[in-house]
N, C-alpha and C positions, 0 to 999 in steps of 0.2 A: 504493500500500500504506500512506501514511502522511498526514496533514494538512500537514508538511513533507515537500518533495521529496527524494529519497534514490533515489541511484543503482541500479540495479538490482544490483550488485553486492553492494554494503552491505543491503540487503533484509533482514531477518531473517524473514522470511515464503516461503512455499511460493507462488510467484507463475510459472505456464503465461502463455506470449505467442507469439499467431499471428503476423508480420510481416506487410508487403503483398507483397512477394515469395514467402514462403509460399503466401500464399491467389491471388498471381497465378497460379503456376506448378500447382493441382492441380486438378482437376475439378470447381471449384465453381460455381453459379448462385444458390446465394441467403446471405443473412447466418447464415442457422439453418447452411446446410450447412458454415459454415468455425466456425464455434461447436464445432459435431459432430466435426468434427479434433483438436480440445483434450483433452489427458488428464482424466481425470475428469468429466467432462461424460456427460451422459446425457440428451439432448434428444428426447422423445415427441414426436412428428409426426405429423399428422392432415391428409394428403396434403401435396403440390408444395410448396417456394416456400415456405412455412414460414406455409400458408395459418392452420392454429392450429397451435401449437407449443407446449408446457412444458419449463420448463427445471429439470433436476436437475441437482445440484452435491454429487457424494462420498454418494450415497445420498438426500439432503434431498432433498424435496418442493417442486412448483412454488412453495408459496408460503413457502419459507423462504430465501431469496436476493435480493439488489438486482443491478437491471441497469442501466445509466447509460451515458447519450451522450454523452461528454467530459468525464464528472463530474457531468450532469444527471442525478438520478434519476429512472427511468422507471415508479416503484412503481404500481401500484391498487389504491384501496382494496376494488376492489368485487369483484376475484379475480385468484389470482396467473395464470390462462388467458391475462390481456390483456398482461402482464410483453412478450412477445416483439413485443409491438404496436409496430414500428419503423419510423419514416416515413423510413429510409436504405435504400439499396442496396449491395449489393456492394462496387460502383466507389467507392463514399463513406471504404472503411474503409481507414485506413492500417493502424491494429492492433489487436491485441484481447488484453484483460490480463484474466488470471482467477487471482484471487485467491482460495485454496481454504482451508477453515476458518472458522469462526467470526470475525464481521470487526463484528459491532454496536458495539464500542470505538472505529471508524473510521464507520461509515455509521448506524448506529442501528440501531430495530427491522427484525425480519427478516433480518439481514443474518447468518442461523443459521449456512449450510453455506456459505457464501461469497458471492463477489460479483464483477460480470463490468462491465469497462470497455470501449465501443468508442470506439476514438479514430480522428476522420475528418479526412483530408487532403486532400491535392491543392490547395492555395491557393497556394503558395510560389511558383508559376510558371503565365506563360498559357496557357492548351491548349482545347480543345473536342474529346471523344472523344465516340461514339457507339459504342452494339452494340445488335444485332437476334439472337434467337433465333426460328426457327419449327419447327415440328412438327404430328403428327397430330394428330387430335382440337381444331382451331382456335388451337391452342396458339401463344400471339405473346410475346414479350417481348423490350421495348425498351427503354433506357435513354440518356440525355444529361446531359452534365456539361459546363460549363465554369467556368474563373479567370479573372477580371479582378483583375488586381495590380498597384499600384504601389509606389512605394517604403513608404509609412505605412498603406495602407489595401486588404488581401486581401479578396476578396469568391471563392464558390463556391459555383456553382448546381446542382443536381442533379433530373430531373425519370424517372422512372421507370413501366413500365406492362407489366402483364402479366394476362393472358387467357387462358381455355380452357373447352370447350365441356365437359369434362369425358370420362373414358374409358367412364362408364356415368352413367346418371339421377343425377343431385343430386350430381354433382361438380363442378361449372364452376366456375370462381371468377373478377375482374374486380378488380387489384389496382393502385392506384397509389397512388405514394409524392415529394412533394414534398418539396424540402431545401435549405436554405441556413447558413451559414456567414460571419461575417464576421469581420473584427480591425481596428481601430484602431491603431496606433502612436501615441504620443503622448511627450513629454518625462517626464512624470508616470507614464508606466506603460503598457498595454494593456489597450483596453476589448474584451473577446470576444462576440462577438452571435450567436445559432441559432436556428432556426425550424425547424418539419419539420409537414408534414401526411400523412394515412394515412388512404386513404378501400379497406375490402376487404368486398366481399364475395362470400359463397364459399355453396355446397350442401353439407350435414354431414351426408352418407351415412354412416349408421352411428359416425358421432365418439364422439357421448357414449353411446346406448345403442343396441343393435339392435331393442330392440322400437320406437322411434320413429324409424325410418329416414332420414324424409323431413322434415330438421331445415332448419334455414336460417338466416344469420347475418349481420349487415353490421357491424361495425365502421368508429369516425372517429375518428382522435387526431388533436391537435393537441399543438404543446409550442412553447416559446420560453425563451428566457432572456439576461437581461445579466450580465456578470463583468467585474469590473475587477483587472486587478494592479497593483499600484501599487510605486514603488520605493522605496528608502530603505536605512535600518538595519531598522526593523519594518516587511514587509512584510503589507501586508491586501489580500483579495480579495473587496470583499464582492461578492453576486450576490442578483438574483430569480430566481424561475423559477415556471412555471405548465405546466400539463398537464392536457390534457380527453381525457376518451375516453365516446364515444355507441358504447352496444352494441343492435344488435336482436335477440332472440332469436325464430324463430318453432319451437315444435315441429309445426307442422303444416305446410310447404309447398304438397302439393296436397291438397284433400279432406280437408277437419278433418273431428274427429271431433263429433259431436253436443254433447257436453258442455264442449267448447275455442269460448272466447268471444274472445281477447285475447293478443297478442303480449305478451311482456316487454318491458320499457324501460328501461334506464337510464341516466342520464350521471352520472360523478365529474370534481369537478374537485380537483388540486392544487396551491395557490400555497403561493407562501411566500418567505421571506427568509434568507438564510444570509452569513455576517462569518466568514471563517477569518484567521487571521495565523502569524508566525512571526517571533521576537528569538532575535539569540545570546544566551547565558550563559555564564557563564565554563569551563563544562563541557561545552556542547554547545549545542545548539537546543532553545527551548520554542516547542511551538506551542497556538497556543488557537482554540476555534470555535464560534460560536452561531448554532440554526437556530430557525428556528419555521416552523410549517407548517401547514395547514385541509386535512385530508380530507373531502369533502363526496360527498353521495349522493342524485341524486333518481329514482326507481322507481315502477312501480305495483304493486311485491311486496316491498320490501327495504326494512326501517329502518321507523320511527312513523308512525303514520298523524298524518298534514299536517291544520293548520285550515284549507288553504286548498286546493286544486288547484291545478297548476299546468301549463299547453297544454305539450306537448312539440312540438318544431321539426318541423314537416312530419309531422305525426300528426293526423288528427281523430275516428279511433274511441275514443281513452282518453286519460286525463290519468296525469300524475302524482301521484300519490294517496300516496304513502311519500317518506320522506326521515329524511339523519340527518347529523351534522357533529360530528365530533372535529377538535381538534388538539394538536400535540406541539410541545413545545421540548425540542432538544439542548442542553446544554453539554459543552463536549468542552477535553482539555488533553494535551498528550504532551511530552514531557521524552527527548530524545538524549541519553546520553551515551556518549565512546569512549574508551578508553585503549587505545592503542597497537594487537594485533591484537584488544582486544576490545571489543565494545559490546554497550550495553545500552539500550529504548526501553520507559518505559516511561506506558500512556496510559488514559485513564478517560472512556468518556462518560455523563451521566446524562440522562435524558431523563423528560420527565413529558406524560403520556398523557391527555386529560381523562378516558376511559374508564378508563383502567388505574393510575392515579396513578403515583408513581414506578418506575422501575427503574434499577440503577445495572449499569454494562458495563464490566470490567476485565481488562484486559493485561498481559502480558508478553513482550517478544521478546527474546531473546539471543542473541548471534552469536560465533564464534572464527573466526579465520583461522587455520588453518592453515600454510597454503603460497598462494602463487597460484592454485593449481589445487583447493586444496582447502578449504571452510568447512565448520563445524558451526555448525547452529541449532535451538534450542529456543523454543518459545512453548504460552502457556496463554492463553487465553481466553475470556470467560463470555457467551454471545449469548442471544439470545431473541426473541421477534415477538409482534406483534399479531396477532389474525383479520381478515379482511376479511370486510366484510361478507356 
């Protein structure tokens, strides 16, 4: 909820949390469906498995919310549809934090109606689990996990797959999801390391319109990233991170129509650089944070027409003909302070758009204690988003 860590207790925010206990213990099989447990949550699903999935947050729209894999943001520029595009399973997730309200003071653009954390475990200790689901209609899903751990250096592998012939024409879908997980110990602090690959695709019977049935889709993400925490008095964590997603669209499966020449195509990629920290002061905790970021787009329908073309991977009837590249720098700062049962946080990010030039996101959260059992909290906050492409 905050750029400095703060107990969930102390929270002054409206913060839902699945545990892994939780989501062990209920009738779940994929990460959308323990999402869909979470108060305020309203996740549209376009069959099984969370084959396409949007996610709403307190009425907002798929693409007014950030979603993040341990703090990595999972944003696209090219449409908030691919948000749910996750190379974890199930078994991956220790918990999941959703943070409800306007939160762009903390994550930036988009971040209108809130913002949803999954946080993935299972490294602390060695183990190798495996599960098999089967059913009608070809229906297979498999998944494997193991830890290798020693005292300084967690490692956690996760390889997932799941299949089905579909219950009627252009439902099948053919889903796997690779993951990894490392940490570092070191004198100096802990270096955190992630990786995830996501290769799906599915039949989109009827998904986006009825009159073109017989749609069909393949998505690929990849993601990675390094973080370092470091110790001291001023603590900094700076981190990379990077993220590709290849979408195919075809609206014609079988038997185009006369006048359809050409599948859609595109891939975005997001890298970038982000420096958070955190010093006391003599009143509380200042934290501060700088990101910058390149959202990039290359299409044969989306964004400027290119001087150049450009082969897409494993395509030889069209090129990449369209393309376009924004990017953002956050600066961000937040100021704790507490006197006795009260406190007060309060934090600012500004952020500047190449497209949209400046926008400035400010906060407030206020807390009382009551008794042990009981808090009051008050917050205001001013969000906003960019379009995707």
């Amino acid at each position: 909820a905050y750029k400095t860590p703060v107990s969930f207790a102390d929270a002054a925010r409206v913060i839902n949390m699945a545990s892994s206990e939780e989501i062990s213990e209920a009738p779940l099989t994929s990460v959308q469906d323990a999402l869909k447990s979470i108060m305020n949550v309203d996740l549209r699903e376009r069959g099984v498995y969370g084959v396409q999935a949007d996610l709403n947050i307190r009425g907002g729209s798929f693409e007014q919310n950030v979603v993040l894999i341990n703090g990595v943001k999972m944003t696209d520029p090219q449409t908030g549809h691919f948000q749910m595009n996750l190379p974890i399973d199930l078994m991956d997730v220790d918990r999941i934090e959703l943070l409800r309200g306007g939160s762009s003071s903390l994550y930036g653009n988009n971040a209108f109606s809130g913002a949803v954390n999954f946080i993935t475990g299972n490294d602390n200790e060695n183990h190798i689990r495996a599960g098999i689901i089967a059913g009608e209609y070809g229906l297979f899903s498999g998944n494997l996990s193991a830890s290798v751990s020693s005292r300084n250096f967690k490692n956690y592998f996760s390889i997932s797959k799941k299949v089905s012939d579909g219950y009627v024409k252009n439902t099948d879908f053919d889903i796997l999801n690779l993951f990894y997980k490392g940490k570092l110990i070191t004198k100096a602090g802990q270096l955190q390391m992630q990786a995830g690959f996501l290769d799906k695709s599915f039949g989109a019977f009827n998904f986006y319109t009825p009159r073109f049935p017989d749609q069909y889709e393949q998505n690929k993400t990849w993601m990675a990233n390094l973080k370092f925490f470091s110790e001291g008095s001023v603590k900094t964590s700076p981190s990379i991170y990077w993220r590709r997603n290849f979408d195919r669209f075809e609206l014609f499966r079988y038997e185009p129509a006369s006048w359809y020449t050409n599948h859609n195509f595109h891939i975005t990629d997001v890298y970038g650089a982000e420096m958070n920290g955190q010093i006391s002061t003599g009143v509380g905790k200042l934290g501060f944070g700088v990101d910058w970021n390149t959202e990039e787009i290359l299409s044969n329908v989306l964004g400027d027409v290119l001087d150049n073309e450009k082969d897409i991977p494993g395509v030889d009837s069209t090129k990449f003909s369209h393309g376009k590249t924004r990017q953002n720098l956050n600066l961000s700062f937040q100021e704790r302070i507490k006197f006795g049962k009260f406190s007060a946080l309060v934090h600012l990010l500004t952020n500047y758009n190449t497209m949209f030039d400046w926008n400035f996101y400010p906060g407030l959260d206020l807390s009382f204690s009551v008794n042990q059992e009981l808090k009051l909290i008050a917050s205001a906050n001013w969000s906003g988003r960019v379009p995707s492409y």
